[in-house]
N, C-alpha and C positions, 0 to 999 in steps of 0.2 A: 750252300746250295743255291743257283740259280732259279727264276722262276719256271723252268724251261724243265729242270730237275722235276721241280714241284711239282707240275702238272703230271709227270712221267709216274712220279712216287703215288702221288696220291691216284691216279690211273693203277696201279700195279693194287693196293690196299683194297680200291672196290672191286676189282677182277680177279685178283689170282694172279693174271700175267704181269710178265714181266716188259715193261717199253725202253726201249733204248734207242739213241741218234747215235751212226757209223760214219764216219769219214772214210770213203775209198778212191784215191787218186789212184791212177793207173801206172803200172808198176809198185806199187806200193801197199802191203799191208793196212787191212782196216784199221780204223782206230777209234776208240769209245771216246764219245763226242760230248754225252750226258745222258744218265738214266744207271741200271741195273741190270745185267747180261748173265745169269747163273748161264751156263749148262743143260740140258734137257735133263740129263742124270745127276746135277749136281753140282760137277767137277769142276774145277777153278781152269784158268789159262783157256777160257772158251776164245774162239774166233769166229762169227758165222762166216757160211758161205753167202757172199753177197748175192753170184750168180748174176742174171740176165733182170733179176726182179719180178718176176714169175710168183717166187714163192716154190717153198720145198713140197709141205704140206699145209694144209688148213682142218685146226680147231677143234682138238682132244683136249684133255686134261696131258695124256702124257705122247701128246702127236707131236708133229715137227714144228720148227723154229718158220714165222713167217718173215719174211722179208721185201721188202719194197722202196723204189725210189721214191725221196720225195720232190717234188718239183719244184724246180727253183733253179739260177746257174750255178750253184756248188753241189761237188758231187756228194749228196749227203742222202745216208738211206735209213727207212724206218724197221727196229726189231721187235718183232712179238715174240717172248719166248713162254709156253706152257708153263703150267705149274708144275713142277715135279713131286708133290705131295699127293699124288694122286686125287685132288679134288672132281669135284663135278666135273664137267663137259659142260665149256659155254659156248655160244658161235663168234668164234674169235674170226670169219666175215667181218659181222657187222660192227666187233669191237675196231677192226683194221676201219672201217669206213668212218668209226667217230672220232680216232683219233689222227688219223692221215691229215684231215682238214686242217684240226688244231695245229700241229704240232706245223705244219707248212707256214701257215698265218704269222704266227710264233716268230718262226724263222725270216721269211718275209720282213716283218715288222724289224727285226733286228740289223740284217742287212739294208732296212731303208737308212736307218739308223746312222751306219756304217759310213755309208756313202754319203750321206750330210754333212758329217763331222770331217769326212776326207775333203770335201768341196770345199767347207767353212775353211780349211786347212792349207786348202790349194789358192781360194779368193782371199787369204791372211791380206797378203799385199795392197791388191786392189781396194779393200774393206777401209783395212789403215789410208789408205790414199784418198778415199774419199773425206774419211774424216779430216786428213790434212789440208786437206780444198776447201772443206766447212770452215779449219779457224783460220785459214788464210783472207776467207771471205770476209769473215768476222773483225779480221783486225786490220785489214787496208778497205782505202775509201775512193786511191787512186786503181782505176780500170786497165792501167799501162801496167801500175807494179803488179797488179793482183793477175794478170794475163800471162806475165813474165814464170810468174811463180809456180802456176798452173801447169804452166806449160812442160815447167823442168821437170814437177814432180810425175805428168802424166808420161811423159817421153821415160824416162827412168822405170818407170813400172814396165811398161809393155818394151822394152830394148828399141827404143825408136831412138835417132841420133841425129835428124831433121826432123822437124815443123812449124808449124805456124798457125798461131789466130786470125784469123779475117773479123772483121765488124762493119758492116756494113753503114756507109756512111750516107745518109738520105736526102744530102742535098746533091752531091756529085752523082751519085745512084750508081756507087762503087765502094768495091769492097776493098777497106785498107788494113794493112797490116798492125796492129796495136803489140805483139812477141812474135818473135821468130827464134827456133833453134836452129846453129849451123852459120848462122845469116845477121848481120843486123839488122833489125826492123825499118830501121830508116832507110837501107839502101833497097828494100821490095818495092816495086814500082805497085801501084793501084792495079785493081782489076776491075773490069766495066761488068756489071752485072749480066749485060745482054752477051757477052763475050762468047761463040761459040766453042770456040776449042781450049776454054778455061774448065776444068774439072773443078774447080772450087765454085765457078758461076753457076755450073751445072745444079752441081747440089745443092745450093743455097735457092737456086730457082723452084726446084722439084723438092725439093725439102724431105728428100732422103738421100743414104748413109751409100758410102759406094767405096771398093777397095779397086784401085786400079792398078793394071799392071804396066809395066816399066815401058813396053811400046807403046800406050794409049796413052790418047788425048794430051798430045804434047803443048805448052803451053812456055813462050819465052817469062813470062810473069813468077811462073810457078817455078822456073828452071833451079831457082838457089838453093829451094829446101826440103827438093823432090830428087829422091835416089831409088830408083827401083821401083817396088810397089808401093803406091799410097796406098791409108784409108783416110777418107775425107768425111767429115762428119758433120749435119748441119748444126747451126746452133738456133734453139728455140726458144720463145718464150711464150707459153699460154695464156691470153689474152679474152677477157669476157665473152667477146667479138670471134676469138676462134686461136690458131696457132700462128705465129706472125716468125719468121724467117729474120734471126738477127746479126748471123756470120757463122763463120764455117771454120772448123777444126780441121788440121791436116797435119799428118803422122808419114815419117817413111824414116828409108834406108835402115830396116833393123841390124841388129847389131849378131841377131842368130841367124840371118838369112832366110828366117821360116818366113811364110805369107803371112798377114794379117789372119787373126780366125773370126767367126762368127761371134764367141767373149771376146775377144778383141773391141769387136765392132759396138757390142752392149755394153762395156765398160763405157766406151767414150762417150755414148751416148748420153749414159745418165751423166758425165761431168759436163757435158756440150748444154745441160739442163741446170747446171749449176750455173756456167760460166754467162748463161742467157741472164739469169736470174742476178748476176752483178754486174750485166751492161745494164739495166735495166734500173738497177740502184742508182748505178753510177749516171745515167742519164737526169734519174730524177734528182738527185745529188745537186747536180748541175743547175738543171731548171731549178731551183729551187732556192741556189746562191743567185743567179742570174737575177729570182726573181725578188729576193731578198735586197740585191745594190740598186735594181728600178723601183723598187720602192722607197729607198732611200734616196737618189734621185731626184723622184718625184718628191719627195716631201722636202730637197733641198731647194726646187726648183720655184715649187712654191712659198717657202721662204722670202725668196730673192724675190718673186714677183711684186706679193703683199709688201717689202721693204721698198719695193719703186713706187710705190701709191702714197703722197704725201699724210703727213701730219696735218691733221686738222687745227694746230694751233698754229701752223706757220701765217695766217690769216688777220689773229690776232691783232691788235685789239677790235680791228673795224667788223670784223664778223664773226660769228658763233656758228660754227658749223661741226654736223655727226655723219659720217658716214661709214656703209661697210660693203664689201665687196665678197662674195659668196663664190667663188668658183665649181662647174658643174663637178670637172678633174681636178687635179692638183693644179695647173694651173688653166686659167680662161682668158676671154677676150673682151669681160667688162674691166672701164678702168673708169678714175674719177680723176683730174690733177684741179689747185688750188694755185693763184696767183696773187702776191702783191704786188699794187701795181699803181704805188702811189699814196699820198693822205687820202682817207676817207673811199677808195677805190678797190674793189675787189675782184678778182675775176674766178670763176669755177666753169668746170667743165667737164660733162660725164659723154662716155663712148662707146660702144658696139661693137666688134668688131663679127662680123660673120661669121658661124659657124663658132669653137671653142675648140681647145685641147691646145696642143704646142704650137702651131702653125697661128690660131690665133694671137695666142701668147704674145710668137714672135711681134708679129704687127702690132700688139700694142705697148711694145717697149719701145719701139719705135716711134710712136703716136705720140707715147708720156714724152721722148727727150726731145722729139720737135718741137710737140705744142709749146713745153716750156721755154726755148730760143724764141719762135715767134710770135707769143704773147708780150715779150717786153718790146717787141720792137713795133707794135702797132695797137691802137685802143679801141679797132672798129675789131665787133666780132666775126662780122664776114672777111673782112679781111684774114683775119688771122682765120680762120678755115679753109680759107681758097688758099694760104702759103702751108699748109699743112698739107692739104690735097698735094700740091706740088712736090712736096718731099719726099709725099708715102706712094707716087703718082705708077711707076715702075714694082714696086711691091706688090700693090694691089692688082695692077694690070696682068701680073706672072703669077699670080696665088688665087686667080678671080675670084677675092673680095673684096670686102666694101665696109663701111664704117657708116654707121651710123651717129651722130654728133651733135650734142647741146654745149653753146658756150657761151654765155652771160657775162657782162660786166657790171656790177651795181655800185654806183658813186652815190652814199646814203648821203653827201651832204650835198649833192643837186637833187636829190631823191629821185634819183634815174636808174631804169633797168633798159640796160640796149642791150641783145642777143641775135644769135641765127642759130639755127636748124636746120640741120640737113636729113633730114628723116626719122628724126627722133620722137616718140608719139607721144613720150609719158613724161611731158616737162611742165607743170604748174605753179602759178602764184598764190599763194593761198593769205586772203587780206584777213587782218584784223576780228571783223567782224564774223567771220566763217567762212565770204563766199569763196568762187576759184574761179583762175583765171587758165584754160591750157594755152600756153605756149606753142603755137600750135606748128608745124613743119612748113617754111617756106621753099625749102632745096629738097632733091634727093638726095641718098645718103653718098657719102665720099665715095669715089671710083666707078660709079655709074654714068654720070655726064660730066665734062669738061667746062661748064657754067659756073663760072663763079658764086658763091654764096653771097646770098643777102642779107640783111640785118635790119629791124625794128626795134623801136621805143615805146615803153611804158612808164608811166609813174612810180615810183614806188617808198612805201612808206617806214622810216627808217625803225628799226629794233620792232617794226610793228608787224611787217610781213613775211612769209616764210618762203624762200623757192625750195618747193619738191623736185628731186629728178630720179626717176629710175628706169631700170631694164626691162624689158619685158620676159626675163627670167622671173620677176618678181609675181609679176600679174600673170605670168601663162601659168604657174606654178600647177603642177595638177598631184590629187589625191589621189591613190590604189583605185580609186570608181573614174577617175576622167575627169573632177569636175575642176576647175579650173579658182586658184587663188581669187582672181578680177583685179582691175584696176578700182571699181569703187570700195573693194574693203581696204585698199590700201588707202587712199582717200579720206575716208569715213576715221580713221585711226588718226590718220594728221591733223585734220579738223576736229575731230573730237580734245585732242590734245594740245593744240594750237599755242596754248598759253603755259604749256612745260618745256624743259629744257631740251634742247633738239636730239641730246644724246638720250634721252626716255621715248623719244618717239619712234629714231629708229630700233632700239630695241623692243618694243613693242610690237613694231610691225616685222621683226624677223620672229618673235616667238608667236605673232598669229600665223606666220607662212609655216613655221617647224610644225606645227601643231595642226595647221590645213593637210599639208604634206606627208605630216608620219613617217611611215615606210617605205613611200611610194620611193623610187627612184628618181633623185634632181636629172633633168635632161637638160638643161642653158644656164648658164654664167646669170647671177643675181647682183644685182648692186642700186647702192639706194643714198640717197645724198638728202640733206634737208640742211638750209641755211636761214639765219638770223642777220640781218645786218642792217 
C-alpha cells in the first residue's frame, strides 16, 4: 500500500466512507487510482459517474456517491462513497473539504517528484559533462590543452559543430583564440576588444550571454567558426574587487538545426565559470614559474657579482685586510677592488655607485675591470681616478649616474698613505693610539665634473694603523622607528677593537647594524673595508 493508500484507509476506519482517487481521460473509462470504491449497495464492478464534478448528492449514511476534481494538470478526481451498513449520518461537506486539500498536496508533492527525476534524467548529459570538465581541470596545467578538451566535450553535448575560446589577452587588449572547433586555432586572426561589429567584443565587453542569429553582427574575425546561430558566452572570474571579464565562449552551426535555448544558454554559462577559474590557474601558474627563474636569476646574479669582488688575501703578505659587501637587492652598486702593486705597496679602493639594483650593478662591473687595467699602469691615485672616469665617462653620462670613490695607495716601507676622493665621505685612518684621521673628499663624485682628480699624503704607521672605508649604506642604516645606524657607532667599534684582527671587526660591526636594523627594511648597498698594513 502506498502512502497515498494509507491516508485514504485510515480516512475510510474514522468515518465510515469510503475515499478513492479516479483516473478519467477523455474518451476513456475511469480507472481506480488508489483507495477502496464498494458500491452504494454493495455490489462489486462499481464505476462512478465522474460527471461535471458537481457531485450526485451529499451526506447520508445510505445517500449518493460524492465526486469531485482535484486540482492539479492530471485529470485525476476525488470519491466519497457512503457507508452501506446503514451507519449514522455524518456531514460528508466537511469530510469532502478535509480531505480534498490532503489528498491534492499528496499529489502535488508526488508529481514534483516526477518532474525532478525526469529533469535529473533529461540534464544526465550536461551533469556527466560538467564533471568531465572538473577532472580535465584537475589533471592539465596547460590552458591550450585543457580549452581544446572543453571545448570538444561542450560542442558534443549541445550538437554544436563550430566554436571557439576567446582569452583575452591584456597586453594587446585583444581577444585571442587559445581552441577552435571547425578551424585551427592558429589560423583565427585576434579580435580588438573595442571591435564594433565583433559579437564576441560585444559580450566580453557587456559581460552578458547573447544568441545571435545568422544575419547579425557580421564579423570577418569570427567568419571560420560561425554557421548560423551563435551563442556566445562570456567568460568570468569573481574577483574580491567584483566580476572581472576573462574571454568569451562561442557555440554555433548545430547539428539539429534547433536555435540555441535558454538551458543552452545556463549550461554554458556555468562551464564559461569553470573555464575562467582555469585561465586563472593557469595565469598564476605562470606567474609563479616566471617568478620562481627571477629568482633564481637573481640569486645567480648575485653570485657572479660577489665572485667579482676580490679575495682579500690576494694582498698578502704586505696587508691584512677584511672586507664585506652587503647588497640592498640581490645585486648593488657597492664594490671594494684590492691591488698589488709592487714590494711593500698596496692599493685598495672602495665605490658608490648611485642608486642600486641592476643598473647599478652594471656600472660597477665595469668600474671593478677598469679600475683593475688602470691601477697597474700608474701609482698616483688621482691619476688613476681621472683614467677611470674616462672609461665609465659615456656610461655614466647615459644612465645619469655617478660614483662615488676612495682609492689609496700605502707603501708601509716609506710609511706613505697617498689617495683621492672624489666624494666619498666615510674614509678614515684610524692611528695606533685610538685617534682618527677622515680622509676627507677633495673631488666630486665620478660623472659630475670633467676635473680631474687630485691626490694627498699622509704618514702612515706600518702593521700599526688601520684604514676604515665604508658606504653610507652602513651609517644611513635605519631601524622600524627612523633612527639612523651613524657613522660614530661605526667608529666607536673600530677604535674600540683596533688591536683585533680586521676580520673580528668587521663582523662586529655588521652584527651591530643586523641587530640596529632588525626588521626594518635594508634600502642602500652596505660595504665596509678595514685594512692593516
Amino acid at each position: 500500500m502506498t502512502d497515498l493508500g494509507a491516508v485514504l484507509a485510515g480516512f475510510c476506519q474514522a468515518t465510515g466512507w469510503h475515499a478513492s482517487v479516479w483516473s478519467a481521460r477523455p474518451g476513456a473509462a475511469p480507472t481506480l487510482v488508489e483507495g477502496t470504491a464498494p458500491a452504494p449497495d454493495g455490489s462489486t464492478g462499481w464505476t462512478p459517474a465522474l460527471g461535471d464534478g458537481s457531485g450526485e448528492s451529499a451526506g447520508t449514511a445510505n445517500g449518493s456517491v460524492i465526486t469531485t476534481p482535484i486540482p492539479g494538470p492530471r485529470p485525476l478526481w476525488l470519491v466519497l462513497a457512503p457507508p452501506a451498513d446503514g451507519a449514522p449520518a455524518y456531514p460528508a461537506d466537511r469530510f469532502l473539504a478535509f480531505l480534498l486539500p490532503v489528498v491534492s498536496q499528496y499529489l502535488q508533492s508526488g508529481l514534483e517528484v516526477e518532474h525532478a527525476a525526469a529533469e535529473l534524467a533529461e540534464r544526465y548529459e550536461e551533469i556527466n559533462l560538467l564533471y568531465t570538465i572538473t577532472e580535465i581541470l584537475g589533471r592539465t596545467v596547460s590552458l591550450e590543452e585543457a580549452a581544446a578538451r572543453i571545448l570538444k566535450e561542450v560542442s558534443e553535448t549541445v550538437g554544436a559543430r563550430r566554436g571557439s575560446i576567446l582569452v583575452h589577452d591584456r597586453v594587446t587588449d585583444t581577444l585571442q583564440t587559445v581552441a577552435a572547433l571547425g578551424v585551427m586555432a592558429s589560423e583565427v586572426p585576434p579580435i580588438a576588444v573595442e571591435d564594433d561589429c565583433s559579437v564576441s567584443a560585444h559580450v566580453f565587453r557587456e559581460q552578458r550571454a547573447c544568441i545571435t542569429g545568422n544575419d547579425e553582427g557580421e564579423c570577418e574575425a569570427e567568419r571560420p567558426y560561425r554557421r548560423g546561430t551563435m551563442l556566445s558566452v562570456p567568460i568570468m572570474w569573481t574577483a574580491p574587487t567584483g566580476a572581472e571579464p576573462l574571454g568569451v565562449v562561442n557555440l554555433s552551426d548545430r547539428s539539429s538545426g534547433q536555435p540555441f535555448t535558454a538551458g543552452d544558454q545556463k549550461l554554458i554559462t556555468a562551464i564559461a565559470t569553470q573555464i575562467g577559474t582555469a585561465i586563472q590557474n593557469a595565469r598564476l601558474v605562470r606567474a609563479s614559474l616566471s617568478q620562481q627563474r627571477l629568482v633564481r636569476e637573481l640569486e645567480l646574479a648575485h653570485d657572479l657579482q660577489m665572485r667579482l669582488l676580490p679575495r682579500t688575501e690576494v694582498v698578502a703578505p704586505y696587508a691584512e685586510v677584511a672586507a664585506r659587501v652587503a647588497p640592498a637587492e640581490s645585486v648593488g652598486g657597492d664594490f671594494y677592488n684590492l691591488f698589488r702593486l709592487g714590494p711593500g705597496r698596496t692599493g685598495v679602493m672602495i665605490g658608490d655607485v648611485s642608486n642600486h639594483g641592476y643598473r647599478a650593478a652594471l656600472i660597477m662591473a665595469l668600474a671593478m675591470s677598469a679600475s683593475a687595467i688602470h691601477a697597474q699602469s700608474t701609482y698616483d691615485p688621482g691619476d688613476m681616478l681621472g683614467a677611470l672616469f674616462g672609461t665609465l665617462r659615456e656610461e655614466l653620462s647615459t644612465t645619469e649616474m655617478f660614483i662615488s670613490a676612495f682609492y689609496a695607495i700605502i707603501d708601509r716601507d716609506r710609511g706613505a698613505l697617498r689617495y683621492a676622493n672624489t666624494g666619498h665621505p666615510h674614509a678614515f685612518q684610524v692611528h695606533a693610539a685610538g685617534s682618527l684621521g677622515r680622509l676627507a673628499a677633495m673631488d666630486p663624485p665620478l660623472g659630475m665634473v670633467d676635473t680631474p682628480p687630485s691626490a694627498q699624503s699622509r704618514p702612515w704607521a706600518a702593521n700599526r694603523d688601520l684604514l676604515v672605508l665604508f658606504t653610507d649604506g652602513v651609517s644611513d642604516a635605519r631601524n622600524r622607528y627612523g633612527l639612523r645606524f651613524g657613522e660614530e657607532r661605526v667608529l666607536d667599534t673600530v677604535v674600540r677593537l683596533r688591536d683585533e684582527p680586521v676580520s673580528a671587526i668587521v663582523d662586529q660591526v655588521f652584527a651591530d647594524l643586523a641587530e640596529h636594523v632588525g626588521d626594518a627594511v635594508q634600502r642602500d648597498d652596505a660595504a665596509l673595508i678595514v685594512l692593516r698594513s
